[in-house]
Structure formats: structure tokens, C-alpha cells
mmCIF file as gemmi writes it, N, C-alpha and C atoms, coordinates in Angstrom:
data_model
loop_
_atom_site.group_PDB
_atom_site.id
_atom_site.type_symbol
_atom_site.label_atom_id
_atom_site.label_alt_id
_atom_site.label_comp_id
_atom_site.label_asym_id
_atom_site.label_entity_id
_atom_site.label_seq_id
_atom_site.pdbx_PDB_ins_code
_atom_site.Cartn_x
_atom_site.Cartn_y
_atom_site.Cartn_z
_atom_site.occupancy
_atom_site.B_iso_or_equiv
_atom_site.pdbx_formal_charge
_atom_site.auth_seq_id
_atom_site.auth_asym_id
_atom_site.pdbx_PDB_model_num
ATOM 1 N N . UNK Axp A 1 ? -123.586 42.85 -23.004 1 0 ? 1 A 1
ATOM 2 C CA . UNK Axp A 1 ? -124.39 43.48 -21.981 1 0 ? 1 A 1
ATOM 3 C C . UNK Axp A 1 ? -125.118 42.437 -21.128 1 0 ? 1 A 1
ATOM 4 N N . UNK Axp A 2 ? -125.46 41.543 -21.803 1 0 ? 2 A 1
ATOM 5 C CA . UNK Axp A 2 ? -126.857 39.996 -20.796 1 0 ? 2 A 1
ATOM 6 C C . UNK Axp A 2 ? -125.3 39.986 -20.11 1 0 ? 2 A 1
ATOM 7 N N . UNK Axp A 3 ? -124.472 39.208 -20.434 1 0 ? 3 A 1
ATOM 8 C CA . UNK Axp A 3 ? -123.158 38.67 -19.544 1 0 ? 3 A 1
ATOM 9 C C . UNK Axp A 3 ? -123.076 39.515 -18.637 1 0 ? 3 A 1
ATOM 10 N N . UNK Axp A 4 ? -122.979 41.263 -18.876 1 0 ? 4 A 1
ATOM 11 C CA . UNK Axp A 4 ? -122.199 41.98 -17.731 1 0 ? 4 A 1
ATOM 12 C C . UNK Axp A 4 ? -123.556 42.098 -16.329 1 0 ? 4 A 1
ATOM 13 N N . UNK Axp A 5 ? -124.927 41.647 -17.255 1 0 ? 5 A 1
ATOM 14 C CA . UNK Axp A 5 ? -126.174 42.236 -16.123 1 0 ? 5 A 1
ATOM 15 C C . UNK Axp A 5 ? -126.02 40.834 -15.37 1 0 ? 5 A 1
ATOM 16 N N . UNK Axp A 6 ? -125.541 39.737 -16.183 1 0 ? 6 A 1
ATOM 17 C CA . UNK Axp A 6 ? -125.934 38.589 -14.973 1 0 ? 6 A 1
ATOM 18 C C . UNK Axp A 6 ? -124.204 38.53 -13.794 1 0 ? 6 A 1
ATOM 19 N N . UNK Axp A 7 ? -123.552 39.186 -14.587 1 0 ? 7 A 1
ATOM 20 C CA . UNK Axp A 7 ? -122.153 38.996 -13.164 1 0 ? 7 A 1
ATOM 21 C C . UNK Axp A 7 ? -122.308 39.992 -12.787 1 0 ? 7 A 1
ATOM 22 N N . UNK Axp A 8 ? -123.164 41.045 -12.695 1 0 ? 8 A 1
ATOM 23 C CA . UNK Axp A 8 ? -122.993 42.225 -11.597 1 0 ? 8 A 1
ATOM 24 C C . UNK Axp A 8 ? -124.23 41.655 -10.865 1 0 ? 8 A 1
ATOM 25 N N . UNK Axp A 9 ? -124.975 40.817 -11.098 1 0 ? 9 A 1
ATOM 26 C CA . UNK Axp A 9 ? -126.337 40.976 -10.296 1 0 ? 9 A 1
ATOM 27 C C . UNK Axp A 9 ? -125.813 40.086 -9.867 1 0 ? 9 A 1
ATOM 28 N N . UNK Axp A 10 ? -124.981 39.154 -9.821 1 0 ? 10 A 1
ATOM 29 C CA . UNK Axp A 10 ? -124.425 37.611 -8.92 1 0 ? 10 A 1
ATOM 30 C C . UNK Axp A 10 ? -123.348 38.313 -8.108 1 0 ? 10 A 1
ATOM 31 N N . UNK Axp A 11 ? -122.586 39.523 -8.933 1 0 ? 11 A 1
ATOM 32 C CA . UNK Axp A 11 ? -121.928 39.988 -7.492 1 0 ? 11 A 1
ATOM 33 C C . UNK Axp A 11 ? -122.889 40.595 -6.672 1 0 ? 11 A 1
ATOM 34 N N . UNK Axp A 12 ? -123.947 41.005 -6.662 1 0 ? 12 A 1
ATOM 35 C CA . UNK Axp A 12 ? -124.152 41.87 -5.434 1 0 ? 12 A 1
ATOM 36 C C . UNK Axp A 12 ? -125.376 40.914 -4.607 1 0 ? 12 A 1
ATOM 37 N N . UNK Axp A 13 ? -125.498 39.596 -5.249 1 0 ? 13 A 1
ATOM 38 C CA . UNK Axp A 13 ? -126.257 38.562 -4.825 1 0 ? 13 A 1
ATOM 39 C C . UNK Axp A 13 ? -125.264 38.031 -3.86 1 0 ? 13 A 1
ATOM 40 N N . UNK Axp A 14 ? -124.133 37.581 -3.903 1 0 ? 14 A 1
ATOM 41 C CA . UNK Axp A 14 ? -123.256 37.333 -2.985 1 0 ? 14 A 1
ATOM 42 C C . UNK Axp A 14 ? -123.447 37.766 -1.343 1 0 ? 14 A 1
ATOM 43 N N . UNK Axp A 15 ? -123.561 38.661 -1.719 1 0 ? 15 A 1
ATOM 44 C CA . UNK Axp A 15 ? -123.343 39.501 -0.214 1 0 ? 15 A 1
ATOM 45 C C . UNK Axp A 15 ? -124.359 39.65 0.71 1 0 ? 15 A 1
ATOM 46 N N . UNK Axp A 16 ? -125.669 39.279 0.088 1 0 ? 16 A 1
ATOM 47 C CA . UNK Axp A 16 ? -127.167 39.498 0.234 1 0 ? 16 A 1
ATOM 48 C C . UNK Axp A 16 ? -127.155 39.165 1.628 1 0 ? 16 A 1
ATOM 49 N N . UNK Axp A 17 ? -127.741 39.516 2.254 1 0 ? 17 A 1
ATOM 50 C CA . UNK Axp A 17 ? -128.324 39.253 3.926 1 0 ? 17 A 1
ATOM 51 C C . UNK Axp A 17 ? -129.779 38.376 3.888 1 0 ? 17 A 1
ATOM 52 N N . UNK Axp A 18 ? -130.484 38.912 3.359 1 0 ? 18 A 1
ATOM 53 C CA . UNK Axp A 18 ? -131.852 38.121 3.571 1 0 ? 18 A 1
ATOM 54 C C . UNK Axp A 18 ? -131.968 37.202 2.365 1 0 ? 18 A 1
ATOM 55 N N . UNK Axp A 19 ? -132.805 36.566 2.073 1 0 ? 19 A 1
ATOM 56 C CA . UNK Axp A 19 ? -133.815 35.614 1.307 1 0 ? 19 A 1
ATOM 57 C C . UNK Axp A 19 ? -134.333 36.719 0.156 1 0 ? 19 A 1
ATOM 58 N N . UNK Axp A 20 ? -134.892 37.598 0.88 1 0 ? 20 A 1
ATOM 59 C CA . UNK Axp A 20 ? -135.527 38.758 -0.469 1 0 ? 20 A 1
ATOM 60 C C . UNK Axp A 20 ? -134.663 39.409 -1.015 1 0 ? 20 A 1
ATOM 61 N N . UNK Axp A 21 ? -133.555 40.022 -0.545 1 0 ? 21 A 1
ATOM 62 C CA . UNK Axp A 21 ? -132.459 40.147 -1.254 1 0 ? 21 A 1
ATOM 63 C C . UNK Axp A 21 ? -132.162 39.417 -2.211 1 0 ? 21 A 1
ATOM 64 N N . UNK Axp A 22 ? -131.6 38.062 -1.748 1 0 ? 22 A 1
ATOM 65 C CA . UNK Axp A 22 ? -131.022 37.3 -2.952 1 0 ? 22 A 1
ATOM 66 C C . UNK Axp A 22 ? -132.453 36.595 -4.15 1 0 ? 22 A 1
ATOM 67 N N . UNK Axp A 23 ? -133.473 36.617 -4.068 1 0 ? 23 A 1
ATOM 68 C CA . UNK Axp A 23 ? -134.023 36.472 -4.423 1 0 ? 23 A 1
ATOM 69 C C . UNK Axp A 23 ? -134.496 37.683 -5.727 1 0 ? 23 A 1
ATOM 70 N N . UNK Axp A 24 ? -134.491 38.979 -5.569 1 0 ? 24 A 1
ATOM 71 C CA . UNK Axp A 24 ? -134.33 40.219 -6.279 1 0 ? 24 A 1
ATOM 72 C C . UNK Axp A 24 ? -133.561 40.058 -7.067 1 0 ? 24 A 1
ATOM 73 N N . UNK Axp A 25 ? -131.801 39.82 -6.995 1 0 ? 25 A 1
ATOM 74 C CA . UNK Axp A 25 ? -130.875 39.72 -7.368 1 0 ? 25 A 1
ATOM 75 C C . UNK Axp A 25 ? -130.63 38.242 -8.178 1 0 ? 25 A 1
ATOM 76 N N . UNK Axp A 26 ? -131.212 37.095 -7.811 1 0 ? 26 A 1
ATOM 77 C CA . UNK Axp A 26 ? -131.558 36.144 -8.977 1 0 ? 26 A 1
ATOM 78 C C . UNK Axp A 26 ? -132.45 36.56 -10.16 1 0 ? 26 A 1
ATOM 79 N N . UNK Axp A 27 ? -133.884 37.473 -9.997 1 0 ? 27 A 1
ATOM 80 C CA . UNK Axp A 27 ? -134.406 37.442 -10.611 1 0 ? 27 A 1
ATOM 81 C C . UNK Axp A 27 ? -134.014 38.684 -12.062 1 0 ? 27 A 1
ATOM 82 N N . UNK Axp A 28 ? -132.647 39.458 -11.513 1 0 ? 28 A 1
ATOM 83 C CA . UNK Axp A 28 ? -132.097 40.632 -12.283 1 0 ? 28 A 1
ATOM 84 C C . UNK Axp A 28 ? -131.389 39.38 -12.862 1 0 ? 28 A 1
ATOM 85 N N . UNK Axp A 29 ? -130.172 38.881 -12.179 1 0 ? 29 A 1
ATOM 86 C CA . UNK Axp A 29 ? -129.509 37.608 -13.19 1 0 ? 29 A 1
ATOM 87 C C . UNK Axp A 29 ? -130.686 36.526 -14.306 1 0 ? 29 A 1
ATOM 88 N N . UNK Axp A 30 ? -131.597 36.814 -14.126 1 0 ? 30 A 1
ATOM 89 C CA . UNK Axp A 30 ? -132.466 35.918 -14.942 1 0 ? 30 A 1
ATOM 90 C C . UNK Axp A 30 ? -132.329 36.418 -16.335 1 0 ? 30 A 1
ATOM 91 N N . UNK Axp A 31 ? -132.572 37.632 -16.18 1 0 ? 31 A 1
ATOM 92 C CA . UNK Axp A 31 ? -132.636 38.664 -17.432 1 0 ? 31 A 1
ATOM 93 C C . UNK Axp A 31 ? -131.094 38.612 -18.249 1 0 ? 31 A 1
ATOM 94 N N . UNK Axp A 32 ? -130.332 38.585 -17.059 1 0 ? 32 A 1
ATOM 95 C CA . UNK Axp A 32 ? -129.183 38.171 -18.347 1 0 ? 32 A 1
ATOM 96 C C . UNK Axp A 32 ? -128.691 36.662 -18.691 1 0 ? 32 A 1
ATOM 97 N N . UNK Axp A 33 ? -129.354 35.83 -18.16 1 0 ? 33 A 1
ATOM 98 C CA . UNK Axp A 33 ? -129.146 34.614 -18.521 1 0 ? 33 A 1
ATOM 99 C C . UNK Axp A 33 ? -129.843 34.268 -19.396 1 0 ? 33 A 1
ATOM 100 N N . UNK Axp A 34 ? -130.914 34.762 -19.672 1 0 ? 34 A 1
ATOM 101 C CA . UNK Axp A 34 ? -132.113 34.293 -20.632 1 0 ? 34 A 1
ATOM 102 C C . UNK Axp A 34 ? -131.919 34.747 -22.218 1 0 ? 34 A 1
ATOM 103 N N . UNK Axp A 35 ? -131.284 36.494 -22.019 1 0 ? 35 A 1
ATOM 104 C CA . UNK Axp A 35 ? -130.695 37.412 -23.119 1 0 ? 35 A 1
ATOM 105 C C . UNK Axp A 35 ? -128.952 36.387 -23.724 1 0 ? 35 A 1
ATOM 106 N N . UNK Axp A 36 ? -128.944 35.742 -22.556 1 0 ? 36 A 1
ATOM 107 C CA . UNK Axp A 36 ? -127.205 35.591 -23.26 1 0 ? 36 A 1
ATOM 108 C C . UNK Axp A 36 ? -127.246 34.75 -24.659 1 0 ? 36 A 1
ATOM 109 N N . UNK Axp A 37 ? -127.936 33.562 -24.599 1 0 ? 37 A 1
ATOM 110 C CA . UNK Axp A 37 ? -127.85 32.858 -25.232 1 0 ? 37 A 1
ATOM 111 C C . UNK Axp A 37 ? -128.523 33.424 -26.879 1 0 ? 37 A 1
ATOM 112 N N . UNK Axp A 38 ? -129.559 33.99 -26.926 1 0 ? 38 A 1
ATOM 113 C CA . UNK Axp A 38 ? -130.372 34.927 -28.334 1 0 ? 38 A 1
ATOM 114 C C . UNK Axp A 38 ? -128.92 35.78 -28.588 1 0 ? 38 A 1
ATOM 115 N N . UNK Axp A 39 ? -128.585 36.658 -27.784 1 0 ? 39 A 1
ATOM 116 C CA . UNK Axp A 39 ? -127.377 37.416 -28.144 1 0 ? 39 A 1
ATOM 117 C C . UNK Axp A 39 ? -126.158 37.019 -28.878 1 0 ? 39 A 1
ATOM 118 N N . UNK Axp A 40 ? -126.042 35.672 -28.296 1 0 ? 40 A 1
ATOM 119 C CA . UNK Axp A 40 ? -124.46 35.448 -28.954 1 0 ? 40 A 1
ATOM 120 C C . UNK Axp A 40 ? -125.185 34.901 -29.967 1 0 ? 40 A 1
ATOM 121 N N . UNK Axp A 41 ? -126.596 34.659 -30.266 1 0 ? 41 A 1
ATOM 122 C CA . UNK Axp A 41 ? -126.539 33.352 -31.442 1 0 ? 41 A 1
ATOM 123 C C . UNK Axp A 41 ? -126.537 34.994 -33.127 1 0 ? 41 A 1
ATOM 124 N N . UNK Axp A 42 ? -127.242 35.559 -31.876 1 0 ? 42 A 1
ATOM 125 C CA . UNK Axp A 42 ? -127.399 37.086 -33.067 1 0 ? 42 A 1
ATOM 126 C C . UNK Axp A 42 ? -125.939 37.605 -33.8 1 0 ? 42 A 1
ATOM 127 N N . UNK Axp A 43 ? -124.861 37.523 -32.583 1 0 ? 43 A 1
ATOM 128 C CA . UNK Axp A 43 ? -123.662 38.246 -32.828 1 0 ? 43 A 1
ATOM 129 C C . UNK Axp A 43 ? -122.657 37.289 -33.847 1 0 ? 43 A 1
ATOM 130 N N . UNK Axp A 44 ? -123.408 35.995 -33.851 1 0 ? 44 A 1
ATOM 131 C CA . UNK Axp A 44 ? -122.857 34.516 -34.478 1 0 ? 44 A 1
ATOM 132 C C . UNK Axp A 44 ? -123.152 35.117 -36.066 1 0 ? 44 A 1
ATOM 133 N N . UNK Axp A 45 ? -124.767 34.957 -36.188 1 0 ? 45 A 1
ATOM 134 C CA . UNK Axp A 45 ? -125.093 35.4 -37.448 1 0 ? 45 A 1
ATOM 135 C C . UNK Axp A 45 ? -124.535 36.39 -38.152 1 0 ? 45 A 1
ATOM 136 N N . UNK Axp A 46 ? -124.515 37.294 -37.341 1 0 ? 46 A 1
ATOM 137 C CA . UNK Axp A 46 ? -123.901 38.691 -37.664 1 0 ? 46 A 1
ATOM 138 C C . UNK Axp A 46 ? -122.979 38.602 -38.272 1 0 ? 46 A 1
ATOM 139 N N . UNK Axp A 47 ? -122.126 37.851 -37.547 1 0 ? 47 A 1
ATOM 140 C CA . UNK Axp A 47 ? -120.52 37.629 -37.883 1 0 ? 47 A 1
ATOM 141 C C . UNK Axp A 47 ? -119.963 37.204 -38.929 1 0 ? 47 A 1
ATOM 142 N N . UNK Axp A 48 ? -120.994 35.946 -39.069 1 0 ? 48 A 1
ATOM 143 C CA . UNK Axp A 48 ? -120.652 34.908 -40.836 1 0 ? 48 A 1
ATOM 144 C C . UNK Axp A 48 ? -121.196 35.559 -41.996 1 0 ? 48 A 1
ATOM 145 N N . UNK Axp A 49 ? -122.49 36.517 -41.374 1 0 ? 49 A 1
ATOM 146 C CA . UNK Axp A 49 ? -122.958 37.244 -42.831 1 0 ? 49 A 1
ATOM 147 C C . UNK Axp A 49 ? -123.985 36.821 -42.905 1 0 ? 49 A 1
């Protein structure tokens, strides 16, 4: 889910017209960049037991 919130918020950052736009849309990708890394280390643990 962090992975899919930070490539949908970089796709629609792409296209952005203004400064506040892309700026909105970095700060939604933040949230999944910040989640990615706790996530996989969780899904790591998970995994080995």
C-alpha cells in the first residue's frame, strides 16, 4: 500500500500545473515513502518468523 500511495501521488504530481499542486502531491508521496521502508522491514520479520 506505502509503494502504491507514493506512485499514484508521483503520477498525478507529473502533470501538476502550479507549484501548489506539486507541492500537495510531494507531500501525499511523503507518506508513502516514509511507510515503505517500516513496512517491508515488518513484512521481512513476518516472513522468517
Amino acid at each position: 500500500m506505502a509503494a502504491a500511495t507514493w506512485a499514484v501521488a508521483y503520477g498525478f504530481e507529473l502533470p501538476s500545473q502550479s507549484l501548489e499542486q506539486m507541492l500537495f502531491w510531494i507531500k501525499i508521496e511523503y507518506i508513502g515513502i516514509c511507510a515503505l521502508p517500516t513496512l517491508w522491514l515488518l513484512f521481512c520479520f513476518n516472513f522468517i518468523g
